[in-house]
N, C-alpha and C positions, 0 to 999 in steps of 0.2 A: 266674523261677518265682514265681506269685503267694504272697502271706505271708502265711496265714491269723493274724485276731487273737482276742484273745477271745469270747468264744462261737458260736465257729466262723464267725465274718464276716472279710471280705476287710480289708487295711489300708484305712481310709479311710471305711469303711462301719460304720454303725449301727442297732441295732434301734428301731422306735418303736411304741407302740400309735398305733391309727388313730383313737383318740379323740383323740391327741394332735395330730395331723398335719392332719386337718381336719372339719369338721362335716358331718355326715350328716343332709338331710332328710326329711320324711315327701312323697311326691309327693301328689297334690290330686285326685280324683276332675272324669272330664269326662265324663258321659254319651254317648254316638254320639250321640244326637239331638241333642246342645249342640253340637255342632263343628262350627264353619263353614269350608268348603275354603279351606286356606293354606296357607303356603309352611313352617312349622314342625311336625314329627311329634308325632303324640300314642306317648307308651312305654307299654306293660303291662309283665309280668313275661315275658313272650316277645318280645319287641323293636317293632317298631314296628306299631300297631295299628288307626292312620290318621291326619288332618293336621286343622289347628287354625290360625285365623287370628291364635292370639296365642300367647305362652310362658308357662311357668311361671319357668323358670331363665335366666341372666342372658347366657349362653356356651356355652363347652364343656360338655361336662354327663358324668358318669357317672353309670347306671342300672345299681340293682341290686333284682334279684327278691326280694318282700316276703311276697307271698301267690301261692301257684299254684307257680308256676317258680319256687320258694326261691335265691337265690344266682348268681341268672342272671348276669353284668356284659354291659353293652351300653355304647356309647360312641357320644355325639352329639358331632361338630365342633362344632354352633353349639346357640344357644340351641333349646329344644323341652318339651313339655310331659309331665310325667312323670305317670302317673295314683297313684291310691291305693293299687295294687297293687305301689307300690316303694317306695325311699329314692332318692335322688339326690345328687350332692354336685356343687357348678357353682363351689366358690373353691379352688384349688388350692395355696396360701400356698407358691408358688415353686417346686411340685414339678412334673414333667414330669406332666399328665394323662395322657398314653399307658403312662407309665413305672407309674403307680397301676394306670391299667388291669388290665394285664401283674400287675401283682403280685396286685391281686384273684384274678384268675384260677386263679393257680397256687395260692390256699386249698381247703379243700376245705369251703366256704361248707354246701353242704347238710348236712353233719352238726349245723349248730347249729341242725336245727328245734327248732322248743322245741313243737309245738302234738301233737294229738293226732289231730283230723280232718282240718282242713286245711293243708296243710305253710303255715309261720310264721318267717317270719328276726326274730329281736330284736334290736333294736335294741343295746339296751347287750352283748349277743353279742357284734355284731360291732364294735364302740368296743374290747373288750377283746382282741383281737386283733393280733398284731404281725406287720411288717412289715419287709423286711430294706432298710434305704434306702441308696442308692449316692451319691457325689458327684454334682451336676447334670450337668457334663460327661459323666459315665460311664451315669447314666440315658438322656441322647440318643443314646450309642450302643449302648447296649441296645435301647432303642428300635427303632433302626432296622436292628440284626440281628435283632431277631426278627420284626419285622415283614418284612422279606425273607425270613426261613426260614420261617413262619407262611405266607407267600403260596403258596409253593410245597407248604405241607401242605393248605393250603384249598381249591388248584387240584385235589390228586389227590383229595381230598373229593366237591367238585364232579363230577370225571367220575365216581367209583364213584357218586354220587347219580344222575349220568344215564344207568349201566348197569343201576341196578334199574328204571327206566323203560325203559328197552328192554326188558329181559326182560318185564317186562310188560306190552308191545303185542305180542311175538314170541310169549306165551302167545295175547294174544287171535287173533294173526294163524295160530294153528295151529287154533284151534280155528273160525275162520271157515272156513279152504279144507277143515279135516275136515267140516263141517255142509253144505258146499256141494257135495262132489263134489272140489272141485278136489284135494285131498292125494290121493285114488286113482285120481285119473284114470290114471294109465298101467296101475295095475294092471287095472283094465277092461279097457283098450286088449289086454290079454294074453288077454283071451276067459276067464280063470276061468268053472267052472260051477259055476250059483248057484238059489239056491230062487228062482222068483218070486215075489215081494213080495206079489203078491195072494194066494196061498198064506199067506204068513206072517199078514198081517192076517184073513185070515177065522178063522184060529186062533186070533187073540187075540180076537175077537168072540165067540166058541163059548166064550173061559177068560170073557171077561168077563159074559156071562148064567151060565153057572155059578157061578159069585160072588157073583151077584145072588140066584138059586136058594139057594143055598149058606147065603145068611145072609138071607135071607128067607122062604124056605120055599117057595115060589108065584114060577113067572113072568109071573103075571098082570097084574102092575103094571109088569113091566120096561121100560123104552125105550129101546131100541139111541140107541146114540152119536151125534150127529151127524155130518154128513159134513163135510170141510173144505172153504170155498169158496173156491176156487184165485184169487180176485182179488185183485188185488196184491201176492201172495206171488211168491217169488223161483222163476223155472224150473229145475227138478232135473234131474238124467241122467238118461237113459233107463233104463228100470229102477225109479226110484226113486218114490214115493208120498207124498203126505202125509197124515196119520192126523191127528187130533185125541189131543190127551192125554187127553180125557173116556175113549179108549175106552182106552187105554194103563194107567189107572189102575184099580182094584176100588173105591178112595173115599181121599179127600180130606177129611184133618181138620188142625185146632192143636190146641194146646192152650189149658188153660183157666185162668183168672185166679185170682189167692190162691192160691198153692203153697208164700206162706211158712210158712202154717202148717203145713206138713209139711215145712221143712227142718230135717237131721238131723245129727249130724258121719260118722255114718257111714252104710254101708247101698246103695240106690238110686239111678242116677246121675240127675243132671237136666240135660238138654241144654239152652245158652242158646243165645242167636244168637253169644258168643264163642267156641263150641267147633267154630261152621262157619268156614272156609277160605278165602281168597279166590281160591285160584293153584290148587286143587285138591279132588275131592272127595270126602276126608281128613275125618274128625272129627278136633281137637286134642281128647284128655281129661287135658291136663299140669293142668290149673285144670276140676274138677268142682265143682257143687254137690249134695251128696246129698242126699236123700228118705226118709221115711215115705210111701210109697204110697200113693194112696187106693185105696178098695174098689168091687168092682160096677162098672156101666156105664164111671166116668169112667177106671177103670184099663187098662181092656180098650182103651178110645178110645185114650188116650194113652201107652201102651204103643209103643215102638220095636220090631220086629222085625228080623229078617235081611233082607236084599233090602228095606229100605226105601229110599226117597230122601226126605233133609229137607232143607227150602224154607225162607232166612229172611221172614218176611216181612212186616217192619215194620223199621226204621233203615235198617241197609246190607241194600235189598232183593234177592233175589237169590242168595246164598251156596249152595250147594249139600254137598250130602255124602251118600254111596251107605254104607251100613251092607253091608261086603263080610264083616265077622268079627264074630263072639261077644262085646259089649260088656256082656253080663250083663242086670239086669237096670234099664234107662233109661227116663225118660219127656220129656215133651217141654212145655214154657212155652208162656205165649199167643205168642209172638213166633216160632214154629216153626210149620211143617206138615208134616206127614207126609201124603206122596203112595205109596202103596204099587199097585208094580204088578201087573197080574195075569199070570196063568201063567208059563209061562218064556220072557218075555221078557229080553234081552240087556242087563241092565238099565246095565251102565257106556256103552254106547253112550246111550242114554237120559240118564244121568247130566249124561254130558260135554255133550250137545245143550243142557239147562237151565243149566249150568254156561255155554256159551259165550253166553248172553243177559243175561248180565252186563255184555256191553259189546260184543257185536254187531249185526248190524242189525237183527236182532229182539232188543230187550228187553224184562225184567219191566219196568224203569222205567217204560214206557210202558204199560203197564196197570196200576199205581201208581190205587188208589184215595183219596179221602178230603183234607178242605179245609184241617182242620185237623190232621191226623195222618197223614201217608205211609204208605202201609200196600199189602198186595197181599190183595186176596180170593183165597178159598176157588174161587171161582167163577172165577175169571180165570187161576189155576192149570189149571184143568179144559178150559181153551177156547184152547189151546195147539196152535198147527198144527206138525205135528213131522215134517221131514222123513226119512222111512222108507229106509234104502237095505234090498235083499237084506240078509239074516242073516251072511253069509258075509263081505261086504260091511261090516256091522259091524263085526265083530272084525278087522278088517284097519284099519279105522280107529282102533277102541280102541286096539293095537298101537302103531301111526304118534303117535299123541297123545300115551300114553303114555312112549314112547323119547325125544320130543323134549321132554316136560317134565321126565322122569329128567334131560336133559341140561341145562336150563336152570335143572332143581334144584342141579346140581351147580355150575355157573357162582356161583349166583346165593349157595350156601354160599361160594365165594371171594371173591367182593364184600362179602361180611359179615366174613369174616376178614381183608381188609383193611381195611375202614374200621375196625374195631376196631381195630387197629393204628396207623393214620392216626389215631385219637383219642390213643392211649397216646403216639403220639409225639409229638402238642401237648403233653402234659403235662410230658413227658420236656424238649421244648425249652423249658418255662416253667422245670422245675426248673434247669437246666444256666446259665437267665442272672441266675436269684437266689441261684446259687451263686458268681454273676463268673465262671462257664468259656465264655461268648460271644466278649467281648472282652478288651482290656487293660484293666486297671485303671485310674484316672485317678492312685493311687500310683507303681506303675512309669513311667508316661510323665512323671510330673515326674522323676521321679529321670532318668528317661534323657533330658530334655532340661531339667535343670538350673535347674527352676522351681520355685517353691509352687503349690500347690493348696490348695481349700476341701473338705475332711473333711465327711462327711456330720452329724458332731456339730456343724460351727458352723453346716450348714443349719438342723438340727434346732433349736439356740441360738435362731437368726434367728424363725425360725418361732416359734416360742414366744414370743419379743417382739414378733412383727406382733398375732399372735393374743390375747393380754394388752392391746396397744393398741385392737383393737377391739375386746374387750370394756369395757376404760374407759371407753371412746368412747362404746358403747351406752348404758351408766350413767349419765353425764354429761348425755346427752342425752334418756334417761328422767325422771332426775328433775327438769331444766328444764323438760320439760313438764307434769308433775306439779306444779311450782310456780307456772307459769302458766297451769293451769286458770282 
């Protein structure tokens, strides 16, 4: 039975500050354009950031997040160059580097931001910080039971990380065979009867000049929609039409710039490009920012209604989201459009159609304006060839889409509650070996095989004489050269 000793450490084991155990550097700024391709990694506060034909540190190295990634631990076998964005420590005065590692880790380092704007690890923070130190011998086999237990948490990491990638090409891949025909082929195949499509479209033509009429007063200046020119677009089912979104839409607007000045704590919601979706088109409003409105023209423009659909279109260009309910009263940032359609058209068939050019054969990316700034026009929104199936046809699609994203919603919340899990349970096994419940102690195996051992206190001892030695050393050798200036 292990013998716990004073303050609650294992016999043999001692506490130390990490100012005490070894030195902590500031890493050295390398610009990308300074690095010349070699065989040593350049570190940020996220791990490795690209490679450097020379080092900074002398060895093994341990990197820890400074600015950014507060408290990150990263661990280089060989020497490598650590930027300004960390600390680094590369002399390990006898201790197992892996074994430091491992014990970094199990801190819970980001609570000592000390900064305000930009998360800040201080330095003398983490100096004052203790650490539970084991005999050497019993650090290597820490060591290497966690790092055997840790392989197998990081494996089942690994594949939950490349089941959220599959669900999301299994998204994309429903939403191509839905835009193409292929998910309804069979029910075709069953002869359903269906409105003809050219039906459907001359309907929307007749809503979309009365819309024109409607807020123009005269359709004297109006000009029917262009027609889509069927070259190089993909062959639909029989049955099926391609329309233009010019005619699918009443108008097509953003919003408009400077809206800080009307932000409120309460009140008006303000849609940004974070509250569109990627997997679905859902508004998130868990994170609003609210408004003071403006008046006149510019509120009426930017005003969200029911049945609208919003367009990011600037950053992640693309994102989609159908306003199916009552969000009150919303408006919309330069980085949104609002595309609102006319009459009653079937607008989540619609929806999904824009939503699957996020990463099918037709994308927005590819109509991406602008050299310096990514962005998607007003105008390229509008010039959108959209293939039409039957109405009936539609909702037999929305349906099919629908059920298979319900399913992949569902999947994809148990992939998140286990790698949550698979997180808790790293910590779990960091706690369990700085507690000594991994392996045997290096106390009990002397006793049960009738030897001495070295106690972490006459490491700690040691250490503190290396380290005292080298600081004399530096002194001794400072001020000889100080003498012979």
């Amino acid at each position: 039975m292990k013998q716990y000793m004073e303050n609650n450490l294992l016999e043999g084991w001692a506490w130390a500050k990490i100012n005490y155990l070894v030195e902590i550097n500031y890493g050295k700024g390398l610009k990308k354009e300074r690095r010349k391709r070699g065989p040593f990694s350049v570190y940020g506060s996220n791990g490795v950031v690209g490679y450097h034909n020379a080092a900074l540190t002398r060895g093994p190295t341990i990197i820890l997040g400074r600015k950014g990634s507060i408290g990150a631990v990263h661990y280089s076998p060989k020497a490598c160059w650590p930027i300004d964005t960390t600390y680094f420590v590369d002399e390990f005065n006898g201790l197992d580097p892996k074994y430091l590692v491992h014990a970094l880790r199990s801190l819970n380092l980001t609570e000592l931001d000390t900064s305000t704007a930009i998360p800040g690890l201080n330095r003398d923070s983490l100096y004052d910080q203790h650490l539970p130190i084991a005999p050497l011998a019993e650090q290597k086999r820490i060591v290497a039971k966690l790092e055997e237990l840790l392989a197998r948490v990081n494996t089942t990491k690994d594949r939950l990380a490349k089941l959220s990638m599959i669900l999301k090409r299994f998204r994309q891949a429903v939403l191509a065979a839905a835009c193409s025909g292929r998910l309804t082929e069979g029910w075709r195949e069953q002869g359903p009867r269906v409105t003809p499509v050219d039906c459907s479209i001359q309907d929307i033509l007749r809503h979309h000049e009365a819309e024109w009429v409607r807020t123009n007063g005269s359709s004297k200046k109006y000009k029917p929609p262009k027609d889509v020119k069927n070259n190089k677009l993909q062959e639909l089912p029989e049955g099926w039409k391609y329309i233009s979104s010019d005619a699918l839409f009443s108008f097509v607007t953003s919003g408009s710039r400077g809206w800080a000045k009307y932000y409120a704590e309460s009140g008006a919601i303000f849609i940004r490009v974070g509250n569109l979706d990627h997997d679905s088109i859902s508004l998130d409003l868990s994170d609003v920012q609210h408004v003071n409105p403006p008046t006149g023209q510019e509120r009426d423009r930017t005003r969200i209604q029911l049945g609208d659909i919003l367009i990011s279109i600037t950053a992640d260009v693309g994102m989609i989201a159908l306003i199916q309910d009552e969000i009150g009263d919303a408006y919309i940032n330069q980085h949104v459009s609002i595309a609102r359609p006319v009459g009653n058209i079937f607008r989540p068939y619609l929806a999904w159609y824009l939503a699957s050019m996020k990463g099918g054969q037709a994308k927005f990316q590819d109509l991406q304006r602008g050299a310096t700034k990514v962005g998607l026009g007003l105008d390229d929104i509008k010039s959108v060839a959209i293939p039409f199936p039957p109405i009936e046809e539609q909702h037999e699609i929305v349906h099919r889409v629908e059920s298979m994203f319900k399913l992949a919603d569902a999947v994809e919340k148990r992939v998140a509650s286990a790698t949550t899990r698979a997180e808790k349970l790293t910590q779990s096994i960091l706690a369990k070996a700085f507690r000594g419940e991994l392996v045997p102690t290096e106390a009990e195996l002397a006793r049960r095989e009738r030897r001495s051992y070295e106690p972490a206190s006459d490491l700690l001892a040691r250490i503190k004489s290396e380290r005292e030695s080298k600081v004399k050393s530096r002194k001794i050798h400072r001020n000889y050269g100080e003498r012979h200036k």
